[in-house]
C-alpha positions in Angstrom: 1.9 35.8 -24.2 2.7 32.0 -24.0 -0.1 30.1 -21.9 0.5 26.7 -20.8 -2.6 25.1 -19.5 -2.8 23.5 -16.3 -4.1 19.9 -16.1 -4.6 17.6 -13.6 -5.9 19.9 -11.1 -9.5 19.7 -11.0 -10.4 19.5 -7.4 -13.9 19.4 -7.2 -15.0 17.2 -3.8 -19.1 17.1 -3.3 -19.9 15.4 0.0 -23.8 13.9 -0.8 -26.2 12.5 1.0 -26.7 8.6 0.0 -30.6 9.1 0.3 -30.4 11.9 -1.9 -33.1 14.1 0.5 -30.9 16.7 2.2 -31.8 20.6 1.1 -28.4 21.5 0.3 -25.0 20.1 -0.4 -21.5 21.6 0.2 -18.9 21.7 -2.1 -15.0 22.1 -2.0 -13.8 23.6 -4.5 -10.5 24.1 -5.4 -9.1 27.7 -7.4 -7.6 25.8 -10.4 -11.3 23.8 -11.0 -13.1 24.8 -14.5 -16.0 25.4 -15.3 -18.1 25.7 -12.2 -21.8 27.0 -12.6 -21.2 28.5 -16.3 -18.5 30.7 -15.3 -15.2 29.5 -17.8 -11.7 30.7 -16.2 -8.6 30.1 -18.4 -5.8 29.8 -15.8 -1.5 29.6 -17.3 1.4 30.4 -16.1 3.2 33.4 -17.2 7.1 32.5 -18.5 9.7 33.5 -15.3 6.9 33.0 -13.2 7.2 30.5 -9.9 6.4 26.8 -10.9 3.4 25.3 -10.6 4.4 23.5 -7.3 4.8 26.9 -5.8 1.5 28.4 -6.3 0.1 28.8 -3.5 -4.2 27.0 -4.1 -6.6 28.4 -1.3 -9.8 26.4 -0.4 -12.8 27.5 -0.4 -16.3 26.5 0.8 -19.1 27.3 -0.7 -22.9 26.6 0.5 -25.0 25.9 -2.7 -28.7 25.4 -1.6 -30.7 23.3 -4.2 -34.4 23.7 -3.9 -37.1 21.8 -2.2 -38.6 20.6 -5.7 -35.8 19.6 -6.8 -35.0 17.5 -3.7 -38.0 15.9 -3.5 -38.0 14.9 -7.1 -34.6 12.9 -6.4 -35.4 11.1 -3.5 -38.9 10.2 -5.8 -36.9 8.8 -8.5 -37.2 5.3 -9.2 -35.0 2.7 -10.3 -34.8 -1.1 -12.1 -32.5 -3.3 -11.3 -31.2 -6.6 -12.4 -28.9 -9.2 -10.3 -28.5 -13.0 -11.9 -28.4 -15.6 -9.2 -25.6 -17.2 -8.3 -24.8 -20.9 -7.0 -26.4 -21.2 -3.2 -27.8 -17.9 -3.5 -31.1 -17.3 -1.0 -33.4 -14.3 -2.0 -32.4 -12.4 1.0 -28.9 -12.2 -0.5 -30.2 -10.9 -3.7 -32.9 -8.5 -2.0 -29.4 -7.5 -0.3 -27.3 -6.6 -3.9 -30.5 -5.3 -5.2 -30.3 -2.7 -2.4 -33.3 -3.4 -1.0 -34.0 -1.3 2.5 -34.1 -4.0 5.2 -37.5 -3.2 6.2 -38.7 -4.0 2.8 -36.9 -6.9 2.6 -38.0 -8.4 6.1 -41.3 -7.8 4.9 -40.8 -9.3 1.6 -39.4 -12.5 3.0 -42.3 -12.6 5.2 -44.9 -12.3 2.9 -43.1 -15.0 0.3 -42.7 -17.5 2.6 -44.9 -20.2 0.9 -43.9 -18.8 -3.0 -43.2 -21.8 -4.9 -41.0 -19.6 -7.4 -38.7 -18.4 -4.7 -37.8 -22.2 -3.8 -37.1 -22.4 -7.6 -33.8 -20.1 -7.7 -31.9 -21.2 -10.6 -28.1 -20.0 -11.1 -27.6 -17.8 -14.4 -31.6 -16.9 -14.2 -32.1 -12.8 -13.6 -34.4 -11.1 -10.5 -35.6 -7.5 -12.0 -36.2 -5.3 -9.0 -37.7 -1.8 -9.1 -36.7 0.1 -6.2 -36.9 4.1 -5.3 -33.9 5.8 -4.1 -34.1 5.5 -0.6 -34.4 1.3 -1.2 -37.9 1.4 -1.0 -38.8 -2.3 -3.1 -42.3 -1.6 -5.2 -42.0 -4.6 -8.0 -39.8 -7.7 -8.6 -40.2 -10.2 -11.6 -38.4 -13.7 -11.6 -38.6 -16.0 -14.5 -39.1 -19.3 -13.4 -40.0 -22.7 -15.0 -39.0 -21.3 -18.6 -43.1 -20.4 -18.8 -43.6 -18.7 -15.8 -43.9 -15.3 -13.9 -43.4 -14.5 -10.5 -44.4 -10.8 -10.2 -44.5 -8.5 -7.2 -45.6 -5.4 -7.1 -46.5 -3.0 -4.1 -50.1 -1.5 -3.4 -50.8 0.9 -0.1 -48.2 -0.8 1.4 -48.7 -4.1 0.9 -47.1 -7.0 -1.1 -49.0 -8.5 -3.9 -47.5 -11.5 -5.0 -48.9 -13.8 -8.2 -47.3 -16.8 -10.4 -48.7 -17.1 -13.9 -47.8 -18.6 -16.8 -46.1 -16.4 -19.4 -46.8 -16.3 -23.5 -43.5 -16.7 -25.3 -42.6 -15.3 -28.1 -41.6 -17.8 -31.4 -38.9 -16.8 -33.1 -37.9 -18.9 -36.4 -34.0 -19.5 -37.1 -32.4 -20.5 -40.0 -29.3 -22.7 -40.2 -26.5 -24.7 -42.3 -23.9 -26.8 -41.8 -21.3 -29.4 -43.8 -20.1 -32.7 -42.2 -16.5 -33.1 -41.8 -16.2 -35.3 -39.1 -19.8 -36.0 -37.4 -23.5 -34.9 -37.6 -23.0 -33.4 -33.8 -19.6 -31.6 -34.1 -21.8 -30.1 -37.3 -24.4 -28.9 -35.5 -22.4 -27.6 -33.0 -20.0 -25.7 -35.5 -23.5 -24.3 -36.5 -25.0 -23.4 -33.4 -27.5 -25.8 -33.8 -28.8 -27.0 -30.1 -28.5 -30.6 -29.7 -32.5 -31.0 -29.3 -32.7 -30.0 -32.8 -30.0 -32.1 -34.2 -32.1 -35.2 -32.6 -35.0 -34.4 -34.7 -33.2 -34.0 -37.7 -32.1 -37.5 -37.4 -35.6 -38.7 -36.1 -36.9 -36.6 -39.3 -34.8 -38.3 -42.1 -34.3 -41.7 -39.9 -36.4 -43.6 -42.7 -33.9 -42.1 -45.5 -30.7 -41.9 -44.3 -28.9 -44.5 -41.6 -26.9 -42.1 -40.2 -24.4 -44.7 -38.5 -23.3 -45.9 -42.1 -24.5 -43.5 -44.9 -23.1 -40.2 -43.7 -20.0 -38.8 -46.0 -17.6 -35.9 -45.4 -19.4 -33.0 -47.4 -22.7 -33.7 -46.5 -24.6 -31.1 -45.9 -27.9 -29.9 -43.9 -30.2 -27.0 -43.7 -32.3 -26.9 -40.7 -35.4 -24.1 -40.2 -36.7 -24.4 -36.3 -38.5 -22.2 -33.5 -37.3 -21.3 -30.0 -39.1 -19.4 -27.7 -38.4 -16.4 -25.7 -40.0 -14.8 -22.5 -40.6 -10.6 -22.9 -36.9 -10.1 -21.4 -35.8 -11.9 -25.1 -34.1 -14.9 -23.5 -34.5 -17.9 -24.9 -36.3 -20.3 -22.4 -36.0 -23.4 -24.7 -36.3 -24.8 -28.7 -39.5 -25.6 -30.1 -39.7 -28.0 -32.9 -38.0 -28.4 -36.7 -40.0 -26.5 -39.2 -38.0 -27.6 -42.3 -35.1 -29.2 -43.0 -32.8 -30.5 -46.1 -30.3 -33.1 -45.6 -28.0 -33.4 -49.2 -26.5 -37.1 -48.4 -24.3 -39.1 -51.0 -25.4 -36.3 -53.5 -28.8 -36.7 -53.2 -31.5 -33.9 -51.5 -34.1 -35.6 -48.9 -36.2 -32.1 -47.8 -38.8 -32.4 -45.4 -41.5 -29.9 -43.9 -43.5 -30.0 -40.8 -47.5 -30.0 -41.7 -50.9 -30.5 -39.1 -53.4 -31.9 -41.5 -57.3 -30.9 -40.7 -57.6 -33.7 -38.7 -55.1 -32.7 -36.0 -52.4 -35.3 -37.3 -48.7 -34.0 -38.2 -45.9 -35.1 -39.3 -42.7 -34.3 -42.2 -43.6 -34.7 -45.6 -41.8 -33.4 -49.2 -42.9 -30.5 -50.7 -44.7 -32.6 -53.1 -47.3 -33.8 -49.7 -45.3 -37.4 -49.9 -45.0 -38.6 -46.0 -41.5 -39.1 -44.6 -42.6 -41.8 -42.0 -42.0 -44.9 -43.5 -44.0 -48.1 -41.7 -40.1 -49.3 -40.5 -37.5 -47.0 -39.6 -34.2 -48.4 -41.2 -32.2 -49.1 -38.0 -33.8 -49.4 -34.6 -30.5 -47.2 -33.2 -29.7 -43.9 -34.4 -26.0 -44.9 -33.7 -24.1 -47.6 -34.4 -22.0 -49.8 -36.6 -23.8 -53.5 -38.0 -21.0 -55.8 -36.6 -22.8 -59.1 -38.6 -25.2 -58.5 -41.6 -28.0 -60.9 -42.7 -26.6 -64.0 -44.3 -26.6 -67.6 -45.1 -24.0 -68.5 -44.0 -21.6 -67.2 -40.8 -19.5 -68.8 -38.5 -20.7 -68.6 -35.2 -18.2 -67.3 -32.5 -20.0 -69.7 -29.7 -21.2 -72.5 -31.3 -17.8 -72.2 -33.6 -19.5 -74.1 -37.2 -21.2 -72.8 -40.3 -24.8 -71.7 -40.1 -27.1 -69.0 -40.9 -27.5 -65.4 -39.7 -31.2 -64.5 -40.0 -30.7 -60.9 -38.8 -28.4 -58.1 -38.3 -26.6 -57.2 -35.2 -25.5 -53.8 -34.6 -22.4 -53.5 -32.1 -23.0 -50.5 -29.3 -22.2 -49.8 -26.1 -24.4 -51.5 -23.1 -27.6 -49.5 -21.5 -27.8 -48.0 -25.4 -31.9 -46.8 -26.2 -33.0 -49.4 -28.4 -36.5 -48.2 -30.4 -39.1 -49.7 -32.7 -38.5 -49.5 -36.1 -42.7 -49.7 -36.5 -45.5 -49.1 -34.7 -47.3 -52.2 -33.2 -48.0 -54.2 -30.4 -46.0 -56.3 -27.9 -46.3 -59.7 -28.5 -43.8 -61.4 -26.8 -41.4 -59.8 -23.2 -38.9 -62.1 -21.9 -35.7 -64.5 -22.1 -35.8 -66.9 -24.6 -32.5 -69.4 -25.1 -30.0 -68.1 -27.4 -31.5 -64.4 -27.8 -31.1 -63.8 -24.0 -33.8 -61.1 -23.0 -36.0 -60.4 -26.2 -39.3 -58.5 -27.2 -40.7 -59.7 -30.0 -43.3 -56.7 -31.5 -46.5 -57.6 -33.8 -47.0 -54.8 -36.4 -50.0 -54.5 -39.1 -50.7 -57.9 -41.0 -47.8 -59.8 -41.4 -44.8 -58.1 -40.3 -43.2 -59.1 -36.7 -39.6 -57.4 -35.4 -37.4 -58.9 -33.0 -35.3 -57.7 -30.2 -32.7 -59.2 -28.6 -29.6 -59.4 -26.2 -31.4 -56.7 -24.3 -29.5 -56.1 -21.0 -33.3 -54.6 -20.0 -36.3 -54.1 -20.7 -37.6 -50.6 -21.3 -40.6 -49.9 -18.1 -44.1 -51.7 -18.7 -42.8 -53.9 -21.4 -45.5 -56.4 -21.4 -47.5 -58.7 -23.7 -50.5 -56.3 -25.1 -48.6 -53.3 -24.7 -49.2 -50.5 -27.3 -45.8 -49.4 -28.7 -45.4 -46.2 -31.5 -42.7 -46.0 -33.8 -39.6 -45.0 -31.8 -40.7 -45.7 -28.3 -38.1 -46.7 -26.5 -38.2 -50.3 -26.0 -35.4 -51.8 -24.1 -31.3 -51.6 -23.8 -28.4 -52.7 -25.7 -26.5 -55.9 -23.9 -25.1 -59.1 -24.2 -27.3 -61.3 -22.5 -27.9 -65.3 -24.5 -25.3 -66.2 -26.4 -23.8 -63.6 -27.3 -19.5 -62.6 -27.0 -20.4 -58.7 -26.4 -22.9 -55.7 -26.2 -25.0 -55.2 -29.8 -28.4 -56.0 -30.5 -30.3 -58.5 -32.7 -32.6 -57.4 -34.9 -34.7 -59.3 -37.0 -37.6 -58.8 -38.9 -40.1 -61.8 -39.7 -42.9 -61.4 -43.0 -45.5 -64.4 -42.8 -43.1 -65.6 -39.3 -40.6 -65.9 -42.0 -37.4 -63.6 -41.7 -35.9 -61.5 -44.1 -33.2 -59.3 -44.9 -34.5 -55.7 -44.0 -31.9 -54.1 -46.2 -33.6 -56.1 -49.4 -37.5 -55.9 -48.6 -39.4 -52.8 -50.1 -41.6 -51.6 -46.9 -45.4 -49.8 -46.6 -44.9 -45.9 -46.7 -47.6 -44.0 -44.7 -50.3 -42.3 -46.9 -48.9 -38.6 -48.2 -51.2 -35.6 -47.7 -54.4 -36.0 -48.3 -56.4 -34.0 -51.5 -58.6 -32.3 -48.8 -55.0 -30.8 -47.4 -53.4 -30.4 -50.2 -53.9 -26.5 -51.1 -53.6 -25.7 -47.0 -50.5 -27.3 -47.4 -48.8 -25.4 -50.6 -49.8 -22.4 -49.4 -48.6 -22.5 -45.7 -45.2 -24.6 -47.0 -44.1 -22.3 -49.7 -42.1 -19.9 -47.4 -40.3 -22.6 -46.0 -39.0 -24.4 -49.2 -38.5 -20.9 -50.2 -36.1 -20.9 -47.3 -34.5 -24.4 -47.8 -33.3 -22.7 -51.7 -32.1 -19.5 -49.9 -29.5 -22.0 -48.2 -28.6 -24.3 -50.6 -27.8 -21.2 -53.3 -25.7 -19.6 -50.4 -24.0 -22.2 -50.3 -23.7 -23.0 -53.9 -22.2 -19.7 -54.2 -19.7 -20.2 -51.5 -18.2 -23.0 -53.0 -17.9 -21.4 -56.3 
């Protein structure tokens, strides 16, 4: 006999109790429904028999009791769960999606009236909530600050709130890139956060201008931490561990290393520092719109005379930094140069600033400046036709081309450091080679 299945026609219909705490349930349950309870039916329909819109289906109730126990082990079932805050949220709306009973959420809201974390809502962040069935709220954890916990958790009854400070976990990433167009559209090809393409032009400033010596087909390597909260999301990058830059052919590799006597900095892998005394150009970006020369014809005073600096054009309110350590000597407006800081550095070097539209905050004589403080802001004040800065630099008061003079280096590693710093380096040039054969290979 020829049996043609029925589909489609599953009726089962179970009216339940939201709070999952009734003793039994009733169920509707239709003839054609398979399987119910363990029992299999096959139903068909038999050829010259009526079709299947004439079959007559009777309903029929059944009362299923499920046991106490079993009950009582449902409503006692506990649950986490997770809602990310959105734009003007308030934590009574999210106690609200989290399905929090509105007891426990008056109570709640009473008891974290002075929180300082639920002030701190921040759109995209998560609120974990463990609830029972019946809504009943027993812990919530928020993630505030990047490095901080705001737990909750329920005791006899009572709310027990605390805000502590978290330990992330480091994780170490490894990346590469190839310049086609810029360092940053790079980066971002590579995935590279922008915080980490910063330091690798902070890193490398002293070896590579990257305003003028960049080429299409450069390439980089970059090894840096981020760090995570328990949950795994990343709450914000840590700092560059390693990192090769191939410019114009030639490899610069740098490695992050704390000496014994707490001071750090890049060096190669040979323990040679990176920091030079002067950084080449005292802005990461920019074009030199008038080099160091003899003789130039001035667009003001319109005759012949000589350029004792270089000026780098770039847009107003630009960060202009110190190329060197060293202290300010000199904060002010002085004729021609407009608004200039004039900085004293180690025995007879002296840079110069100037066109500044302003002056960086606590610019004064005495000051303490570090190499790459930020030290004022690209202008036009003096006499000058448009925003770029003036930057000299003065040997003996004398000044002098920057491009031609060979400057101090800082010391490399010291002998005392030296075997700390093979050993704890090696994994991270071993790193730096991984990358560079990849991508060797790739191009082959």
């Amino acid at each position: 006999m020829l049996y043609t299945p029925i589909s489609n026609k599953q009726g089962i219909l179970a009216q339940k109790s939201s709070k999952l705490t009734k003793k039994s349930i009733r169920w509707l349950v239709a003839l054609s429904s398979i399987p119910l309870f363990g029992i299999v039916t096959a139903f068909g329909i038999a050829p010259n028999s009526p079709s299947f819109e004439e079959i007559q289906v009777e309903e029929v109730v059944l009362d299923i009791s499920i046991p106490e126990a079993i009950a009582e082990t449902q409503a006692n079932q506990t649950f986490w769960r997770q809602e990310n805050i959105r734009r003007g949220d308030t934590i009574a709306a999210i106690l609200n999606r989290l399905d929090v009973s509105n007891q426990d959420s008056t109570d709640f809201l009473q008891a974290a009236r002075g929180s300082r974390a639920m002030r701190q809502l921040k759109p995209g962040q998560t609120v974990y909530a463990q609830t029972t069935a019946d809504g009943e709220l027993l812990t919530l954890r928020y993630f505030f600050g990047n490095e901080e916990l705001f737990l909750m958790e329920k005791t006899d009854d009572a709310f027990k709130m605390t805000e502590q400070s978290v330990e992330l976990d480091t994780r170490v990433h490894m990346k590469s890139g190839e310049i086609n167009s810029s360092l940053f559209a790079a980066t971002d090809n590579a995935g590279i956060p922008n915080n980490i393409a910063m330091q690798l032009t902070e890193i490398f400033a002293s070896e590579i201008d990257f305003y003028r010596d960049l080429r299409q087909g450069d390439r980089f390597t970059v090894v840096y931490e981020t760090f995570a909260n328990d949950n795994g999301k990343r709450t914000k990058t840590g700092r560059v561990l390693a990192a090769e830059f191939v410019n114009k052919g030639k490899s610069h590799q740098a490695i992050y290393f704390k000496a014994s006597n707490g001071a750090d900095g890049y060096y190669t892998p040979k323990g040679e520092s990176l920091r030079k005394a002067f950084l080449l150009s005292p802005l990461t970006f920019s074009r030199v719109s008038s080099g160091f020369t003899n003789a130039r014809f001035h667009p003001i005073l319109k005759e012949w005379r000589a350029h004792k600096g270089i000026d780098y054009a770039a847009p107003t309110g630009t960060p202009v930094k110190a190329t060197a350590s060293g202290i300010v000597a000199f904060s002010g407006s002085q004729k021609g140069y407009g608004n200039l800081v004039v900085l004293k550095h180690n025995g007879k070097y002296e840079t110069a600033y100037g066109h500044l539209s302003r002056f960086a905050s606590g610019m004064s004589k005495g000051k303490r400046i570090s190499q790459g403080d930020v030290i004022g802001y690209v202008g036009s004040t003096g006499m000058a036709t448009g925003p770029h800065l003036h930057y000299e630099l003065r040997i003996d008061g004398v000044q002098r081309d920057p491009t031609n003079v060979v400057l101090p280096s800082a010391p490399p590693i010291a002998k005392r450091d030296l075997n700390t710093f093979q050993k704890e380096t090696h994994a991270l040039v071993a790193r730096l080679n991984i990358m560079r054969n990849i991508h060797l290979a790739v191009l082959e």
